[in-house]
C-alpha positions as CSV (number, residue, x, y, z in Angstrom):
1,X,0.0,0.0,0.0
2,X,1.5,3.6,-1.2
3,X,-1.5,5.7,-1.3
4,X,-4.9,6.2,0.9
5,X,-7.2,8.0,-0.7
6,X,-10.9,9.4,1.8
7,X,-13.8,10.4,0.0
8,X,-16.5,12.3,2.4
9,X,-20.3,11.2,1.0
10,X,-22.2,14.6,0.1
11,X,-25.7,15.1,0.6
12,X,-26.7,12.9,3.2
13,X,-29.7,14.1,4.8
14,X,-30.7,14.7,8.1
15,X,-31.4,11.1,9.3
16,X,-34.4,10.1,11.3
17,X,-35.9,7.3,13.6
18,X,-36.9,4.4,11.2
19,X,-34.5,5.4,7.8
20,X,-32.9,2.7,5.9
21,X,-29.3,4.1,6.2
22,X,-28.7,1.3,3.5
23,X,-30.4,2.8,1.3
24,X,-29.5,6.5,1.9
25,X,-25.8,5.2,1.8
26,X,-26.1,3.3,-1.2
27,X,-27.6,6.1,-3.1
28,X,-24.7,9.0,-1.6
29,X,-22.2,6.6,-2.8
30,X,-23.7,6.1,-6.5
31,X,-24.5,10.1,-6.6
32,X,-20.3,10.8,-5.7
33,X,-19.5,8.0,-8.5
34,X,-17.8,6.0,-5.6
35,X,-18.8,2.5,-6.6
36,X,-17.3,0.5,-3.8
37,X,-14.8,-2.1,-5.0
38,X,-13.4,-4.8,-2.9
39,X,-10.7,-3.6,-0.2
40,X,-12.8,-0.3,0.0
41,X,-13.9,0.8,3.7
42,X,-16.7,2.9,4.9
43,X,-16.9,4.9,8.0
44,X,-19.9,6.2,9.1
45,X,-20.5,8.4,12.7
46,X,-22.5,6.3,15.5
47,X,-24.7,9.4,15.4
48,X,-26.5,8.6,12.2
49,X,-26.8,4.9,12.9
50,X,-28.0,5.6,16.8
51,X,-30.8,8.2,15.1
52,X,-31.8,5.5,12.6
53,X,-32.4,3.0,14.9
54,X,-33.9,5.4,17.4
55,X,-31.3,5.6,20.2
56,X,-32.5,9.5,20.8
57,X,-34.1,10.1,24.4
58,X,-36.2,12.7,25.6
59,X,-35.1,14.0,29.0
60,X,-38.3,14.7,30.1
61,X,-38.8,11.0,30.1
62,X,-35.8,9.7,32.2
63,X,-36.9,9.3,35.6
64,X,-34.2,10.0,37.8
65,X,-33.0,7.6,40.6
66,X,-31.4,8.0,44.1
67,X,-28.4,7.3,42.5
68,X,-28.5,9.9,39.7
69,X,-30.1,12.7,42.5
70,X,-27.1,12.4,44.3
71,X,-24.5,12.3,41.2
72,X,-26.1,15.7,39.6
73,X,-24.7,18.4,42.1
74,X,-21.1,16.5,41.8
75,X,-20.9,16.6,38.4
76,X,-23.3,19.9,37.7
77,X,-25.0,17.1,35.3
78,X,-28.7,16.9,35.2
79,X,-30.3,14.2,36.7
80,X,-32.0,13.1,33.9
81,X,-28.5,12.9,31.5
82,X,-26.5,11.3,34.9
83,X,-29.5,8.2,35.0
84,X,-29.0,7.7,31.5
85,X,-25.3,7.3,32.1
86,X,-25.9,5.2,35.0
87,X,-28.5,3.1,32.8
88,X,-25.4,2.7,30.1
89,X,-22.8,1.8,32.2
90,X,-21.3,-0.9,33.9
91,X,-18.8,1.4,36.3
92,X,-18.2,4.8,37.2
93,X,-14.9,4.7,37.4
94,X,-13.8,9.2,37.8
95,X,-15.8,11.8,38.1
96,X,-15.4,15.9,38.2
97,X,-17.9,19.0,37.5
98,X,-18.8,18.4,34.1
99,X,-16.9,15.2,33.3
100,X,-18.4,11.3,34.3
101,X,-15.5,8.8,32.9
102,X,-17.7,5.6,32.7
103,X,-16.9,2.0,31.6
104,X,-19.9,1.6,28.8
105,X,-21.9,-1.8,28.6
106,X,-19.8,-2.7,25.9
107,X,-16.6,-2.3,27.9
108,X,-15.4,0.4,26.4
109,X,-13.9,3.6,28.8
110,X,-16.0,6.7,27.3
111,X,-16.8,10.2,28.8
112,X,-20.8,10.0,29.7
113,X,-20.9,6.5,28.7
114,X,-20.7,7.7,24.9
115,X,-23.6,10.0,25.8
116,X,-24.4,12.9,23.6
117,X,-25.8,16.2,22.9
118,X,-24.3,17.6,20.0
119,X,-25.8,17.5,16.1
120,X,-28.6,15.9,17.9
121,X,-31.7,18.1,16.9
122,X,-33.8,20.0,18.8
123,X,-37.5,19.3,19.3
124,X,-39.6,22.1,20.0
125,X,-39.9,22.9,23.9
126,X,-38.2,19.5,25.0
127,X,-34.4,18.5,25.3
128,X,-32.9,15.6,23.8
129,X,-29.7,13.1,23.7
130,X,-28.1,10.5,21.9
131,X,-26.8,6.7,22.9
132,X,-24.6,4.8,21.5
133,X,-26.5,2.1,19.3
134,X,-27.6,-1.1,21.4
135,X,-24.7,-3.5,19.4
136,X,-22.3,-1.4,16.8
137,X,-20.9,-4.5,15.7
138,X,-24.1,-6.0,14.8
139,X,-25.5,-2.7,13.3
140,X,-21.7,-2.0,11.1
141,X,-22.6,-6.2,10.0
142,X,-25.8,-5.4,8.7
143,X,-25.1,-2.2,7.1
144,X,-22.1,-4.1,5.1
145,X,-24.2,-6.9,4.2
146,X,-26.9,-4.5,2.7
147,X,-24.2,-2.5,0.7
148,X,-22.3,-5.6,-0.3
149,X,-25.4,-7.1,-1.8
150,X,-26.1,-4.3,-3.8
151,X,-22.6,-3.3,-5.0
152,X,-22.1,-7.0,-5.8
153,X,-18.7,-7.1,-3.4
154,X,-17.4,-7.0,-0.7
155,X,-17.4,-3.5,1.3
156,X,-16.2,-3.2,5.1
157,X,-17.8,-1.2,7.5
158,X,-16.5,0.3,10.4
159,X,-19.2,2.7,12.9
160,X,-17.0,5.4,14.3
161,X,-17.2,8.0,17.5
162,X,-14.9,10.8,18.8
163,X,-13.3,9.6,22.2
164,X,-11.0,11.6,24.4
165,X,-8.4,9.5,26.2
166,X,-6.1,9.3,29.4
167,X,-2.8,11.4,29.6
168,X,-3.9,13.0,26.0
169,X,-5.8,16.2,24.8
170,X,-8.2,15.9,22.3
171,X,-10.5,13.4,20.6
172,X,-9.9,11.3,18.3
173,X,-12.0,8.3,16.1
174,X,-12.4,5.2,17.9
175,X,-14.1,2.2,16.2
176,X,-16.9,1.1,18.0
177,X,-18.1,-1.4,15.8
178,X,-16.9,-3.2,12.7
179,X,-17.7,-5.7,9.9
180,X,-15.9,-7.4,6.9
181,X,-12.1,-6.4,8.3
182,X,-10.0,-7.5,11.1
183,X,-10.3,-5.3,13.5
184,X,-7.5,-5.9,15.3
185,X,-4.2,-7.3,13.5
186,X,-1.9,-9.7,15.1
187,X,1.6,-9.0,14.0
188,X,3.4,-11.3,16.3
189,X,5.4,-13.6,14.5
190,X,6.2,-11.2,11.9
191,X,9.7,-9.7,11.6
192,X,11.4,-6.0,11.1
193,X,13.2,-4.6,9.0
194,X,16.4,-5.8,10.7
195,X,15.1,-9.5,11.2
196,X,14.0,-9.2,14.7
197,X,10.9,-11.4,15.1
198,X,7.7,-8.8,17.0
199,X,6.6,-10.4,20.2
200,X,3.7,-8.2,21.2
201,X,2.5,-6.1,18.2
202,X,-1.1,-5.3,18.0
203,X,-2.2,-2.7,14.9
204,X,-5.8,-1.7,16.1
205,X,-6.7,-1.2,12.7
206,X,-9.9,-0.1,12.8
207,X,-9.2,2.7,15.3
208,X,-6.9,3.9,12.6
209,X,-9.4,3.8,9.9
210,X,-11.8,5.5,12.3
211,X,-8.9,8.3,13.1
212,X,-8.8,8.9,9.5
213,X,-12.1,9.0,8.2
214,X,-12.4,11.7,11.5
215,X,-10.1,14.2,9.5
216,X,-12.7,14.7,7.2
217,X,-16.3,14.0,9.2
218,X,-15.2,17.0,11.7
219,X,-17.0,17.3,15.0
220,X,-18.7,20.8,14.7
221,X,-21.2,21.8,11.6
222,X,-19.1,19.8,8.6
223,X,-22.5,17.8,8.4
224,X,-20.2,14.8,6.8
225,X,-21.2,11.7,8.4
226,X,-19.6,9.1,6.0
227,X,-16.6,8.2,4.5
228,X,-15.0,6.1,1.9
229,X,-11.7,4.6,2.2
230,X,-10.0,3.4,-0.6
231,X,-6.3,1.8,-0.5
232,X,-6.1,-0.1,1.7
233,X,-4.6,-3.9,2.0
234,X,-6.9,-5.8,4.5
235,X,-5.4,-8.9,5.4
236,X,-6.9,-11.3,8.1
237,X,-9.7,-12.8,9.6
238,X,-12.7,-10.2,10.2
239,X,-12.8,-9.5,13.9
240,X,-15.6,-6.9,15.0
241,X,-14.8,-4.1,16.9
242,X,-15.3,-5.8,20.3
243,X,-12.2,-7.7,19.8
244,X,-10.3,-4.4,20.3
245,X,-11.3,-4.2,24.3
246,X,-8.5,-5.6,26.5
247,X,-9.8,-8.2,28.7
248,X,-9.8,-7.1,32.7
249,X,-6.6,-9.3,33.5
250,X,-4.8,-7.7,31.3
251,X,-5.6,-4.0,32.4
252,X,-3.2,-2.2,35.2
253,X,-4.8,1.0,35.3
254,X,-8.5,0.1,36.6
């Protein structure tokens, strides 16, 4: 591989509760004149695949617990958003005013448990947020099946967020779920450039592709929710994106 090349999707539309993203991918590729060929990758936001499959809550319909009552004040979070947290997470594991570093459901360490509130839409008189879809890795499968089929190959899929992270500033992309790639990439076994044989390298591969695809998806008003990745060499087994968590026993910081 010598050259990457990223191609954001214009004129997706704003996506809504019950929308075949299929579809409304398919056709966004077809109207760039990006028919997907076999190696390509496509990135897409959780955002527009949590709004399709209706992951956007009212707050006026989260009744607060104990729990959440007491977490408000010490985070200057409403009680509404710090139930929903609670509701997403496994473990709380910091918290500060205006910050709740959570250990999502699906393992992964996320601010607000992946909560949020931006490019969400407003409805009149009423507040509303956005969760992370109920299994990325199921919803990046089904997405890459659809757009296989009716490309007639084979087109990966990787469901992306914007994740801040320990000892760094700033967000980057962070695969959350994935289809039709491996995910991770064992490169134990393999050797240097001077010979030596690598004991313990990991390429989280899908993070990277998700890192890249961020460069042009933004996290303000770009409004560019999708893009194509074309270049690449994948080689491996798929592995979804759960594959990239690092089991418990192997963890020394929580």
């Amino acid at each position: 591989m010598n050259t990457l090349s990223l191609h954001a999707l214009p004129g997706i539309p704003a996506i809504d509760t019950g929308d075949d993203l299929a579809v409304i991918l398919g056709d966004a590729l077809e109207r760039a004149e990006l028919r997907p060929r076999d190696g390509d990758v496509l990135v897409v936001t959780h955002k527009i695949v949590s709004k399709a499959e209706g992951r956007c809550v009212s707050l006026a319909d989260v009744e607060p617990s104990k729990e959440a009552d007491a977490l408000a004040p010490e985070t200057g979070k409403s009680p509404a958003v710090c139930q929903l947290i609670l509701d997403e997470s496994q473990k709380v594991l910091r918290k500060r005013r205006g910050l709740i570093i959570a250990e999502h459901r699906l393992g992964m360490v996320m601010a607000n448990a992946g909560i949020d509130q931006s490019n969400v839409g407003k409805a009149e008189g009423d507040e509303h947020v956005l969760l992370l879809p109920e299994d990325p890795d199921a919803s990046a499968a089904a997405l890459a099946a659809s757009l296989s089929a009716r490309f007639r190959m084979t087109l990966a899929l990787v469901i992306s967020d914007s994740v801040g992270r320990a000892w760094r500033k700033g967000v980057v992309g962070l695969a959350i779920g994935a289809a039709k790639l491996p995910a991770v990439m064992d490169l134990r076994g393999r050797k240097d450039l001077d010979g030596r044989m690598l004991q313990v390298t990991e390429v989280g591969l899908a993070d990277e592709i998700a890192s890249a695809a961020e460069l042009l998806m933004g996290e303000a008003d770009e409004g560019q929710p999708a893009v194509l990745l074309r270049g690449l060499r994948l080689e491996g087994k798929a592995k979804p994106a759960k594959a990239l968590q690092r089991p418990s026993d192997e963890d020394l910081f929580r």
